[in-house]
RODO-2510 file (C-alpha; in nm, 4 decimals, decimal comma):
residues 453
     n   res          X          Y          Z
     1     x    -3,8746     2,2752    -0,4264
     2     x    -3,7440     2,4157    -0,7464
     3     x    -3,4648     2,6708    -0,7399
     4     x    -3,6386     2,9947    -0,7890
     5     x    -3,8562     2,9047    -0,4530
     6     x    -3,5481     2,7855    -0,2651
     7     x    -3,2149     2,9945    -0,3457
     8     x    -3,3002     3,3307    -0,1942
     9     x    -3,3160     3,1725     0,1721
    10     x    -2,9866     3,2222     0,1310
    11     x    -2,9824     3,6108     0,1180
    12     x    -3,1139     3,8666     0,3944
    13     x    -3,4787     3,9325     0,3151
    14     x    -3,5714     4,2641     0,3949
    15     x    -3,9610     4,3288     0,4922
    16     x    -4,0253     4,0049     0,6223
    17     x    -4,2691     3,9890     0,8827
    18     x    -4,1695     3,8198     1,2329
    19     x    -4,4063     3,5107     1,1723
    20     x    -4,4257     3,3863     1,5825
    21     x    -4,5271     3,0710     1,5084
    22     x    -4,3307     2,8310     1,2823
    23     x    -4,4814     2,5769     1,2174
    24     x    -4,8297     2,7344     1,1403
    25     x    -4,5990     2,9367     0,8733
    26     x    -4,4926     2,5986     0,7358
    27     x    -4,8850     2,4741     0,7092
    28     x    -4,9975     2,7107     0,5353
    29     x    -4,6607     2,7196     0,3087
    30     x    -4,7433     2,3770     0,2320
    31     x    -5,0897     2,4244     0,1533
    32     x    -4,9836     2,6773    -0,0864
    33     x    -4,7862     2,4885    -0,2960
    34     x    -5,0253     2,2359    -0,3542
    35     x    -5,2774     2,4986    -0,4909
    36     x    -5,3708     2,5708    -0,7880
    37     x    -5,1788     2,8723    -0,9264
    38     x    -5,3541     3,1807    -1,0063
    39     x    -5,2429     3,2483    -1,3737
    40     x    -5,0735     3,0354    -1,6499
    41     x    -4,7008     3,0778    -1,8102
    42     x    -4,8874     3,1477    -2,1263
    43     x    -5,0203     3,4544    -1,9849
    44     x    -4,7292     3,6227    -1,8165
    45     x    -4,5107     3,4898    -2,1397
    46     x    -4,7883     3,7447    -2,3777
    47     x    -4,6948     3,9874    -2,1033
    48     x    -4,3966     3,9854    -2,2002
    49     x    -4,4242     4,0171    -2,5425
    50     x    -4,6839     4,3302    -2,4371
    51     x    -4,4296     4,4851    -2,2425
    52     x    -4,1473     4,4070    -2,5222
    53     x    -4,3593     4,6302    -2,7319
    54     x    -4,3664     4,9365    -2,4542
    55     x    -4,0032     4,8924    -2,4161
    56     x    -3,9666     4,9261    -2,8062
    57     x    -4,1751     5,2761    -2,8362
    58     x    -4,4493     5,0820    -2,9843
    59     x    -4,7038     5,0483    -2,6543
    60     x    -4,7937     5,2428    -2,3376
    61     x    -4,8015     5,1204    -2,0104
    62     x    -5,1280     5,1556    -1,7942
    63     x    -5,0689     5,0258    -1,3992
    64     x    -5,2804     5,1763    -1,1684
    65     x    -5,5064     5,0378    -0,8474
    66     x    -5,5090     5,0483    -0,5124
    67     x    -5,2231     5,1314    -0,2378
    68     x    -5,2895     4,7785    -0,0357
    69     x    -5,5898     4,5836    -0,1240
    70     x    -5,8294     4,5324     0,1477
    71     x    -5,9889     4,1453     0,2004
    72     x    -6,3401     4,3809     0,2979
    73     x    -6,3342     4,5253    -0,0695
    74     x    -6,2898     4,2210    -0,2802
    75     x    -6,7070     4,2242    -0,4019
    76     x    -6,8158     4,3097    -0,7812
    77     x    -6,8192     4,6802    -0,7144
    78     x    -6,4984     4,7314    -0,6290
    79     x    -6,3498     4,5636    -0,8843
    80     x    -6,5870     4,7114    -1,1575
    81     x    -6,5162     5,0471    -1,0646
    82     x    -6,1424     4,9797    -1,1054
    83     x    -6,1413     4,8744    -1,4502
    84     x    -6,4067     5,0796    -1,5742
    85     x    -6,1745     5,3431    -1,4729
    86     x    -5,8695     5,1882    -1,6144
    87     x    -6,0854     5,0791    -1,9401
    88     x    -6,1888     5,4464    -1,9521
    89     x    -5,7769     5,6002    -1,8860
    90     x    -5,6654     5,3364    -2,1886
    91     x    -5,9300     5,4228    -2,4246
    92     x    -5,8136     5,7992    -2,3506
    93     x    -5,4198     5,6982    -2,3873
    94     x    -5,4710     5,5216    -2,7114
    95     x    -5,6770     5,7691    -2,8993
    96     x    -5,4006     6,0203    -2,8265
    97     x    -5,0908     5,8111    -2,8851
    98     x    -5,2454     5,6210    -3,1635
    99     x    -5,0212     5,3156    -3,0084
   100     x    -5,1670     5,0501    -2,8312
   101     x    -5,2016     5,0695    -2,4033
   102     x    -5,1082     4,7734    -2,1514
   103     x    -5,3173     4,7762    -1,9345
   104     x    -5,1701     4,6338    -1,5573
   105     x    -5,4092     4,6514    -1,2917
   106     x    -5,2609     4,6279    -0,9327
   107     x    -5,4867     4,4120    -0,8246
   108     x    -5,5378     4,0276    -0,6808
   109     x    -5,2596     3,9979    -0,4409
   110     x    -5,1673     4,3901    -0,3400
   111     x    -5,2503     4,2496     0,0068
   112     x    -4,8672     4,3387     0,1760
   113     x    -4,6801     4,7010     0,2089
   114     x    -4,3286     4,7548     0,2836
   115     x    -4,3225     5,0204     0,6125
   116     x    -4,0642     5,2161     0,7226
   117     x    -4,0498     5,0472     1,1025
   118     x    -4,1288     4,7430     1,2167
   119     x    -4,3708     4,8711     1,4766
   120     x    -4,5815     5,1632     1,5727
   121     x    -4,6398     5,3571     1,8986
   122     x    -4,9826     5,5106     2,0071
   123     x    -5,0103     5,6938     2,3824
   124     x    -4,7024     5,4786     2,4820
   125     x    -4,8108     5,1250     2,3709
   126     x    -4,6287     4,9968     2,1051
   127     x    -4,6821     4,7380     1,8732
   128     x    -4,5961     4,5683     1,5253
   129     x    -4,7061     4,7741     1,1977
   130     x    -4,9559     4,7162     1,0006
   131     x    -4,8037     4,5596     0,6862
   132     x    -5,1419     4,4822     0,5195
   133     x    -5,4099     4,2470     0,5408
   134     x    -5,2020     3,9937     0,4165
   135     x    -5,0337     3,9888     0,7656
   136     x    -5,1986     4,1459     1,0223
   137     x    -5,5140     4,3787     1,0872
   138     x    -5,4994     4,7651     1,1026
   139     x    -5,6798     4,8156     1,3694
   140     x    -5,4401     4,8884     1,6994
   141     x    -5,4603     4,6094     1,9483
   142     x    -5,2328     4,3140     1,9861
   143     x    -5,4389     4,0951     1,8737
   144     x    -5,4929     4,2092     1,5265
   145     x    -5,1269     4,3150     1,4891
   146     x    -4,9967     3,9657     1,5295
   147     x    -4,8768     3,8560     1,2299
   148     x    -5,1086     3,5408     1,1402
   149     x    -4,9795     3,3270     0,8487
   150     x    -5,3065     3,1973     0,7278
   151     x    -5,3798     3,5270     0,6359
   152     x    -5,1559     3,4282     0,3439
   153     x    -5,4346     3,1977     0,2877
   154     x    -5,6750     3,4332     0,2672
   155     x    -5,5028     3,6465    -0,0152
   156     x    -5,4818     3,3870    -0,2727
   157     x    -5,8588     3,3039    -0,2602
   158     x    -5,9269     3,6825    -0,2369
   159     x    -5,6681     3,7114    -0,5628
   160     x    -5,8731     3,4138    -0,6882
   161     x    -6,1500     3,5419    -0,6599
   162     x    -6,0638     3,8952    -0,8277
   163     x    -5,8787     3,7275    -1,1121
   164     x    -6,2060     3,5396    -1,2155
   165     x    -6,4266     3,8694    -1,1922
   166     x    -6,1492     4,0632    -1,3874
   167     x    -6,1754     3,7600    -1,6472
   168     x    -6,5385     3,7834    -1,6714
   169     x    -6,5694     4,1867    -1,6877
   170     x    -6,2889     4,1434    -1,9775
   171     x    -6,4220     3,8570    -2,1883
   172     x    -6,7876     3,9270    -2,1661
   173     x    -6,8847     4,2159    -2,3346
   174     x    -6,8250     4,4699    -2,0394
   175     x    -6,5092     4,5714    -2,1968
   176     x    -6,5829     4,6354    -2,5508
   177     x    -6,5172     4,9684    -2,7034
   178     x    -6,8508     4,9957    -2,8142
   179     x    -6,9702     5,0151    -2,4786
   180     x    -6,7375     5,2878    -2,4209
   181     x    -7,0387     5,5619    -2,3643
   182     x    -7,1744     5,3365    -2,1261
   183     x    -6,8582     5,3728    -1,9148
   184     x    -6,9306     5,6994    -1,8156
   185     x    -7,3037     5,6925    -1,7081
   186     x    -7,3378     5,7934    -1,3354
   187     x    -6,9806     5,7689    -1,3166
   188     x    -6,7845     6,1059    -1,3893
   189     x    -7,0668     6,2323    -1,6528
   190     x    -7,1329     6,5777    -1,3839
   191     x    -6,7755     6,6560    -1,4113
   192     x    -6,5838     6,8788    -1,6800
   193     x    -6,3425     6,5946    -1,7415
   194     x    -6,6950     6,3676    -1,7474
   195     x    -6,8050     6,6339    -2,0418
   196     x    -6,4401     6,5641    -2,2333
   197     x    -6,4314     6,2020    -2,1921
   198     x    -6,8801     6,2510    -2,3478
   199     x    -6,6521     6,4272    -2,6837
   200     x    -6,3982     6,1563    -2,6972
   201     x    -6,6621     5,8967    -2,6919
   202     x    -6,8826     6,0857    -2,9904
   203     x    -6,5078     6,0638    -3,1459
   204     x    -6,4575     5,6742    -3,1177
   205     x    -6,8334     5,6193    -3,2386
   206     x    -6,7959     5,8222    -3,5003
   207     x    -6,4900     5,6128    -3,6495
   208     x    -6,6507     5,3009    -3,5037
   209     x    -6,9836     5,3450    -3,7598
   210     x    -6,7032     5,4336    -4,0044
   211     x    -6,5056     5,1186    -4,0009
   212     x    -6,8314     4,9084    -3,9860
   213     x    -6,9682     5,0806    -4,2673
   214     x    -6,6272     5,0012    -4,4510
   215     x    -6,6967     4,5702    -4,3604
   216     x    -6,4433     4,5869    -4,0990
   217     x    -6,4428     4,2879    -3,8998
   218     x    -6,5123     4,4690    -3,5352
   219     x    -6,5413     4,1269    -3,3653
   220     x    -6,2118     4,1627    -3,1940
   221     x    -6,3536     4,5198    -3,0009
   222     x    -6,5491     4,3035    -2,7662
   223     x    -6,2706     4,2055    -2,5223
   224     x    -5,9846     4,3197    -2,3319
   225     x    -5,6152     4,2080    -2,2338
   226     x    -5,5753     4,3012    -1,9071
   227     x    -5,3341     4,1728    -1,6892
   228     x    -5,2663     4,1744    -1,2586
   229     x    -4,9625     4,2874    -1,1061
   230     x    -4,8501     4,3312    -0,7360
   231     x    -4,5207     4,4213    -0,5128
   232     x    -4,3267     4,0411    -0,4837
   233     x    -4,3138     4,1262    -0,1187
   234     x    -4,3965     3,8199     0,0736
   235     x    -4,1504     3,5521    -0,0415
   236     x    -4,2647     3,2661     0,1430
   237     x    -4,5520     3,3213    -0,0607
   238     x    -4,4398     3,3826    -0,3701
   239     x    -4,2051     3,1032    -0,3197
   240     x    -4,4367     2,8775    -0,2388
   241     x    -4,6960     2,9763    -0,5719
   242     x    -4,3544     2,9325    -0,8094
   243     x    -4,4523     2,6740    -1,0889
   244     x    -4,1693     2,5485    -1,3384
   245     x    -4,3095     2,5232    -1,7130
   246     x    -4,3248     2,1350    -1,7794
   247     x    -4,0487     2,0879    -2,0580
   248     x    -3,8870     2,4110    -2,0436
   249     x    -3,8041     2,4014    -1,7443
   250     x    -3,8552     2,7691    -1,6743
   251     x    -3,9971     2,8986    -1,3324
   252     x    -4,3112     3,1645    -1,3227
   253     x    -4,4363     3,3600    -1,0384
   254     x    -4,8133     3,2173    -1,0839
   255     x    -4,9280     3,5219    -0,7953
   256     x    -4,8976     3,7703    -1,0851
   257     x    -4,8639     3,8023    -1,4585
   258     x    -4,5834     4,1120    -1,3378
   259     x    -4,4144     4,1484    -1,0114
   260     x    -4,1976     4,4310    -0,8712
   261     x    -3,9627     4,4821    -0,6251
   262     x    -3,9886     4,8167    -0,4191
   263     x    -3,7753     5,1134    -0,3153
   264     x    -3,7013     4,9291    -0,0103
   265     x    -3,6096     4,5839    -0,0764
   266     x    -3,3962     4,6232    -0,4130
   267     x    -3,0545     4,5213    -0,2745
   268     x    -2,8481     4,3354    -0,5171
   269     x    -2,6975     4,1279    -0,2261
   270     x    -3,1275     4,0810    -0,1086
   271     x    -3,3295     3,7810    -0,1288
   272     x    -3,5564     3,9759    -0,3350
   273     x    -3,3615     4,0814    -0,6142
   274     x    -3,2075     3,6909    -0,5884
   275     x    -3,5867     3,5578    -0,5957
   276     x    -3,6610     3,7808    -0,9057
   277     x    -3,3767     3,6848    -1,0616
   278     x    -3,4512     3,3121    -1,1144
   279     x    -3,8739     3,3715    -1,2442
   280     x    -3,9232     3,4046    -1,6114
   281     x    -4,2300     3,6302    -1,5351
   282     x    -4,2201     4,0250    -1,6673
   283     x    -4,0843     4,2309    -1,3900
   284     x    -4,0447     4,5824    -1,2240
   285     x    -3,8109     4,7391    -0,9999
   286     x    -3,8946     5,0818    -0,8312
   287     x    -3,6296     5,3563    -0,8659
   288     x    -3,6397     5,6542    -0,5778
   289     x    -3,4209     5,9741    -0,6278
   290     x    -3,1061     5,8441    -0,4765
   291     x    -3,0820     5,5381    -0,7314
   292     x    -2,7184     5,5788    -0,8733
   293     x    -2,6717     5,4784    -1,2713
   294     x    -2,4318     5,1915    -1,1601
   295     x    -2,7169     5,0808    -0,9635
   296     x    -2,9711     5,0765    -1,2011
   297     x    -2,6779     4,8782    -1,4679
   298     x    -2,6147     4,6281    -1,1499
   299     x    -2,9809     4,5657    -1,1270
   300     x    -3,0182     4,5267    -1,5708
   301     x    -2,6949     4,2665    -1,5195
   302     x    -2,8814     4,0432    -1,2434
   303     x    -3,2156     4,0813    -1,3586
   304     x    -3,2021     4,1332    -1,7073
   305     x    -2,8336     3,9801    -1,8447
   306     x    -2,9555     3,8736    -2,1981
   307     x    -3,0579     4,2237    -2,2354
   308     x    -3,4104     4,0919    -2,3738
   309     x    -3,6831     4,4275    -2,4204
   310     x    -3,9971     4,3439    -2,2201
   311     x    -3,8353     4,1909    -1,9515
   312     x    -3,7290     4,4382    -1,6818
   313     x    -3,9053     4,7674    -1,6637
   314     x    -3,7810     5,0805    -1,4164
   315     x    -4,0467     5,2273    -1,2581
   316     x    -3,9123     5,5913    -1,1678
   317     x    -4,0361     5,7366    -0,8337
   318     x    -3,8290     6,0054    -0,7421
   319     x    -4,0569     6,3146    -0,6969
   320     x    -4,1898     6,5881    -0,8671
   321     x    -3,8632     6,8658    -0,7337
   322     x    -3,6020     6,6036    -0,7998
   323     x    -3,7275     6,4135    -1,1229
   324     x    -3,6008     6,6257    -1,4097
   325     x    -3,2546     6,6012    -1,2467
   326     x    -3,2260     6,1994    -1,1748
   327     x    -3,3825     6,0654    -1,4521
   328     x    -3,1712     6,1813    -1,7662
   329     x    -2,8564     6,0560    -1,5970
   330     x    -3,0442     5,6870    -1,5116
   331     x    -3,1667     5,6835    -1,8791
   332     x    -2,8337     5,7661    -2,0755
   333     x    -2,6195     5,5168    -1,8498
   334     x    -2,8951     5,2412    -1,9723
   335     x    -2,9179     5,3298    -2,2578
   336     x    -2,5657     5,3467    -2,3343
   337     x    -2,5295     4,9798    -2,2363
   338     x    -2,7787     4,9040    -2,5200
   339     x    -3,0519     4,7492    -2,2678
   340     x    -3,4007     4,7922    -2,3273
   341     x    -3,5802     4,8276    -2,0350
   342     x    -3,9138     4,9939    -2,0541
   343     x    -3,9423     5,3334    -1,8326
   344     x    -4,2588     5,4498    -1,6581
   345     x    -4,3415     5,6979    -1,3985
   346     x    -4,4627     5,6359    -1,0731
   347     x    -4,5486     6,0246    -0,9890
   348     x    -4,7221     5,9215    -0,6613
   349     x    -4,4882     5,7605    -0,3676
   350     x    -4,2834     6,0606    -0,3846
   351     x    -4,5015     6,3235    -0,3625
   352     x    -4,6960     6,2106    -0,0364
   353     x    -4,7561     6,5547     0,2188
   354     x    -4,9297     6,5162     0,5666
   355     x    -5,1545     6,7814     0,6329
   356     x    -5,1854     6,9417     0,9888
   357     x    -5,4212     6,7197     1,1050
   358     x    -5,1516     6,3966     0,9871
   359     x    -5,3490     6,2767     0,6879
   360     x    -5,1416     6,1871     0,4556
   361     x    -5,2471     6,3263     0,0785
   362     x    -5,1196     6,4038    -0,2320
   363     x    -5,1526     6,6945    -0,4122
   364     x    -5,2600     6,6250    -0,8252
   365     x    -5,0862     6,9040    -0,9339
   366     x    -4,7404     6,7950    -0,8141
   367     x    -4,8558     6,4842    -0,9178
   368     x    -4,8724     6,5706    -1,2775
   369     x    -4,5431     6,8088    -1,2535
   370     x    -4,3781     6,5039    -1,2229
   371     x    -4,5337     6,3184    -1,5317
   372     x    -4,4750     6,6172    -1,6868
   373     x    -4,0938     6,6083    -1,6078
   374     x    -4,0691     6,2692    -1,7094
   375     x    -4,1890     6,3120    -2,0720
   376     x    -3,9934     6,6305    -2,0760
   377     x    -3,6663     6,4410    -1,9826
   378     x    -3,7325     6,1376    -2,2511
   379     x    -3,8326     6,4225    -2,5190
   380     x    -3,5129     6,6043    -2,4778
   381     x    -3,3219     6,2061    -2,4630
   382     x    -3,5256     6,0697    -2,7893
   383     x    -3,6252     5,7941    -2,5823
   384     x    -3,9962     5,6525    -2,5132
   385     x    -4,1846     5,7418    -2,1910
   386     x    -4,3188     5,4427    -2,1644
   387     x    -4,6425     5,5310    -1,9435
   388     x    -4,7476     5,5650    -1,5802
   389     x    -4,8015     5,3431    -1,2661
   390     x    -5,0565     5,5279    -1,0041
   391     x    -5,2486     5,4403    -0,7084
   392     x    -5,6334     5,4834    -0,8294
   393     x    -5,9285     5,3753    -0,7291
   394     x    -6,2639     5,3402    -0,8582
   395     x    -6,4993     5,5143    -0,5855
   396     x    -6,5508     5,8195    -0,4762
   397     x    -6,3202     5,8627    -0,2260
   398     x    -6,1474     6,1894    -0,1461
   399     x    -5,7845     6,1296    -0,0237
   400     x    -5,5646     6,3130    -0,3103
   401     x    -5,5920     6,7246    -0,2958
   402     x    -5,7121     6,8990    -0,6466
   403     x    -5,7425     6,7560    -0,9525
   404     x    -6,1209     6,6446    -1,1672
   405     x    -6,3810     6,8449    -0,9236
   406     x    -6,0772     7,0111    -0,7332
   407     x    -6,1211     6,7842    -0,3481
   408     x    -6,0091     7,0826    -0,1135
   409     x    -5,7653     6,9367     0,2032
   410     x    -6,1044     7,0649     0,4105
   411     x    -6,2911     6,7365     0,2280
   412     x    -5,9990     6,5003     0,2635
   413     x    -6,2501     6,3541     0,6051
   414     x    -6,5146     6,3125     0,3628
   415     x    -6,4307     5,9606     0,2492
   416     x    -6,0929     5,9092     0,3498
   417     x    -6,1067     5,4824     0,2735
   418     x    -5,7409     5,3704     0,1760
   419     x    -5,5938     5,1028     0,3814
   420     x    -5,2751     5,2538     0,3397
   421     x    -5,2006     5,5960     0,0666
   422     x    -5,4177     5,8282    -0,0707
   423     x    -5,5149     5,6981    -0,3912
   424     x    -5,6295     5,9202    -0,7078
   425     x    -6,0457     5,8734    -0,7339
   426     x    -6,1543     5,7961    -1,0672
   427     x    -6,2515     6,2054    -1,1604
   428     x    -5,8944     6,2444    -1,0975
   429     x    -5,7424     5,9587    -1,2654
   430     x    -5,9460     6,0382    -1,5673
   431     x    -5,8178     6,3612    -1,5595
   432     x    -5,4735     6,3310    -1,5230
   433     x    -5,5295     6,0336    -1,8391
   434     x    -5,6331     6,3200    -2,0552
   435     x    -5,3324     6,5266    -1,9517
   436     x    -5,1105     6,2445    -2,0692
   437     x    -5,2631     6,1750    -2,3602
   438     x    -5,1774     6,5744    -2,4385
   439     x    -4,8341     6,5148    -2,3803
   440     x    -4,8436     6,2094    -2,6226
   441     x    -5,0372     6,4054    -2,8533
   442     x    -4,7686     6,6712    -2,8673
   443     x    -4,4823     6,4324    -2,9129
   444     x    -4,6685     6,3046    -3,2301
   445     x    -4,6812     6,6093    -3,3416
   446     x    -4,3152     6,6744    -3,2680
   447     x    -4,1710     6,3374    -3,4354
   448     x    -4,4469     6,4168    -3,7392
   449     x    -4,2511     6,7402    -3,7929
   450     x    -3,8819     6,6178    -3,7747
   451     x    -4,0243     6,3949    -4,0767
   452     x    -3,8424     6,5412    -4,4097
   453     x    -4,0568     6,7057    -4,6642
***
C-alpha cells in the first residue's frame, strides 16, 4: 500500500468507529482497493486549478447538499432536485458577480458524520450513535447500531451510482443555460423568490438571443463542471480508494474530487490531518470559533507548505454572534504569511437551535447574518469572500425556520426528512443565493468606484 493509505496508522484517529469484527473490516478493505475508483486525477487536478481561481478573487465557490446522505435517497429524483437547485444558486451567483461559480456538490460519499459521543441513551438503554449509513442504521436497536463494515461497501456503489447520474444530468443537455427557465417549472415558480429567479431568467435570455444574434459560438452553454465533495471521515476507506498517478507518482483520494476534514478531527498530531497531508487532491479544513491564527498557519504549513492557491481552502464555521470577531484575526495572520488559501463560509453548523420539542433547526435569518458578517469582514480586509458551503436539499422538506415561503417552527413536523441536520429546502437556498449575489453585487459596485477617474 502506497504511503498516503498507510502512514496515518501511525497517528490517533479520531471518529473512528469500533469495527467488532476484524477481519470482516479487512474483507471489505481489500475489496476496496481492488475497485475501480470513483473519479480520475485529471478531474480533481482541474479542481484544483478551479479552486486556484476562487482563491485568486477570480471564482466563487458553490458547496452545498445534504447533512449525511441516505443509501434510501440515492434514485434520479433526489439527485435532480439537488443540482437543479445548485444549477439554479450558480446561475444566480454568476450573473451578480460577473465571475465564474464552482460548483461542489456534497454528494456521492456524504454517507459518515462525526458525533459528539460515541453512544446514545434512550429510557435507560444505551447504545452506539448513529454515525451514518455508512456505519450503522438510525433506527435504535442493537442490531442496526452495530457498526457493519460492508456498509462501506454499500457507499461506494451508492457514490457510483450518483457520480454517473450527476455525469449524465451535466453532459446531456439538462444543464445548459438555455434551459435555465425550465429549471424553475413546478419547482419554486409559486414563490416570491420563484417570481425573481422568472426576471433573472428573462435577463439571461435576453443576452442569450443577443450573443447568438452576434454569431457567438453558444456550443459550450450546454454542459456543466460540477464536481463531488465529502467529509474524509472514514480512513480505512479513503485509504483503501487512494490511487497513485502512474509516472508522477502522486497519490489522489479517488472517493472525491475535494475532501475536508471537520471541526472535530483537525488535530495536527491526527491521522486525519497526516492522511490529508500526503493526497494531491483539493482540500478543506473546517474552522469553528475557537480556531487560534497559529492554528490555522500550523494547518497551511502541513497541508499546504508550497503555499500553492487552490490547494487548501478554510471553510469558516464559527456562528453568526461570534463571526465578525474570529474571522479578521484568522484572515490577516494568513494572509500575512503570503498563503493563498481560498475562504468560504459555512453559516450553518454553528447556528443549529433545538426547539422545545428537541428538533433541531436552524433559523435562515441567523443563517444569513453570518454570510453577511463574512463579506463584511473580507470587505473591510480587501480580501475575496470566496463563497459559501450549506446543507441544501432539493425537496420540499421543512427543517430550517424562515426564509423563501417563511416555514414557521409550528411546520418543522411537516416533512422533517434529514438523516442527520436540518438542511435549507431549495425555496430557501434560492433565496439566500439571491441575497449573496446582492452582496457581490455591491462589492462590484464598491471596487468599480475606488477605480480613478
Amino acid at each position: 500500500m502506497n504511503s498516503a493509505g498507510d502512514s496515518w496508522r501511525a497517528f490517533p484517529a479520531a471518529q473512528q468507529p469500533e469495527w467488532p469484527d476484524a477481519a470482516e473490516l479487512g474483507e471489505v478493505v481489500g475489496q476496496l482497493t481492488q475497485a475501480p475508483p470513483l473519479l480520475f486525477a485529471a478531474e480533481c487536478d482541474l479542481l484544483r486549478h478551479r479552486m486556484a481561481s476562487v482563491a485568486r478573487g477570480e471564482a466563487v465557490l458553490l458547496q452545498g447538499g445534504d447533512c449525511a446522505e441516505a443509501f434510501g435517497r440515492t434514485g434520479a429524483d433526489a439527485v435532480h432536485g439537488k443540482l437543479k437547485t445548485l444549477l439554479q444558486m450558480a446561475v444566480v451567483l454568476t450573473h451578480a458577480s460577473a465571475m465564474p461559480v464552482v460548483k461542489i456538490g456534497r454528494m456521492a460519499g456524504q454517507y459518515a458524520k462525526p458525533r459528539s459521543s460515541a453512544v446514545e441513551e434512550r429510557g435507560g438503554v444505551t447504545l452506539p450513535s448513529y454515525r451514518g449509513d455508512a456505519v450503522n442504521g438510525a433506527e435504535f436497536t442493537a442490531e442496526a447500531r452495530r457498526p457493519d463494515p460492508r456498509r462501506m461497501r454499500t457507499m461506494y456503489d451508492a457514490s457510483a451510482t450518483t457520480l454517473n447520474l450527476v455525469r449524465a444530468l451535466t453532459t446531456g443537455g439538462f444543464a445548459d443555460v438555455r434551459q435555465v427557465r425550465t429549471w424553475n417549472q413546478g419547482f419554486v415558480a409559486d414563490s416570491k423568490v420563484g417570481e425573481q429567479y422568472e426576471k433573472l431568467a428573462d435577463e439571461i435570455d435576453r443576452s442569450l438571443a443577443f450573443m447568438e444574434a452576434c454569431g457567438v459560438d453558444m456550443r459550450g452553454l450546454n454542459a456543466a463542471e460540477f464536481f463531488v465533495s465529502h467529509e474524509g471521515l472514514l480512513l480505512e476507506y479513503e485509504a483503501a480508494l487512494t490511487r497513485t498517478e502512474p509516472g508522477s507518482d502522486r497519490a489522489y483520494a479517488t472517493s472525491g474530487h475535494m475532501l475536508w476534514i471537520g471541526e472535530r478531527t483537525r488535530d495536527l498530531r491526527g491521522a486525519h490531518v497526516e492522511y490529508f497531508s500526503r493526497i494531491h487532491n483539493p482540500i478543506a479544513v473546517k474552522l469553528g470559533p475557537t480556531t487560534r491564527p497559529d492554528t490555522a498557519l500550523a494547518l497551511i504549513d502541513r497541508l499546504d507548505p508550497n503555499r500553492e492557491p487552490g490547494r487548501l481552502t478554510f471553510v469558516v464555521r464559527a456562528g453568526a454572534d461570534r463571526i465578525r470577531d474570529v474571522l479578521p484575526t484568522l484572515v490577516e495572520k494568513v494572509e500575512a504569511e503570503g498563503a493563498q488559501v481560498c475562504w468560504v463560509s459555512d453559516p450553518m453548523h454553528g447556528n443549529t437551535i433545538s426547539t422545545p420539542s428537541g428538533r433541531k433547526t436552524r433559523r435562515f435569518d441567523t443563517v444569513l447574518d453570518e454570510v453577511r458578517g463574512f463579506v463584511e469582514v473580507h470587505r473591510a480586509l480587501g480580501t475575496h469572500p470566496g463563497g459559501i458551503h450549506v446543507e441544501l436539499t432539493g425537496d420540499d422538506v421543512t427543517e430550517c425556520v424562515g426564509g423563501g415561503n417563511s416555514d414557521l417552527p409550528k411546520d418543522l413536523d411537516l416533512r422533517y426528512e434529514t438523516a442527520c441536520d436540518p438542511r435549507l429546502n431549495h425555496t430557501q437556498s434560492l433565496h439566500l443565493a439571491f441575497l449573496l449575489a446582492e452582496m457581490y453585487r455591491e462589492g462590484r459596485t464598491l471596487s468599480r468606484g475606488t477605480l480613478p477617474g
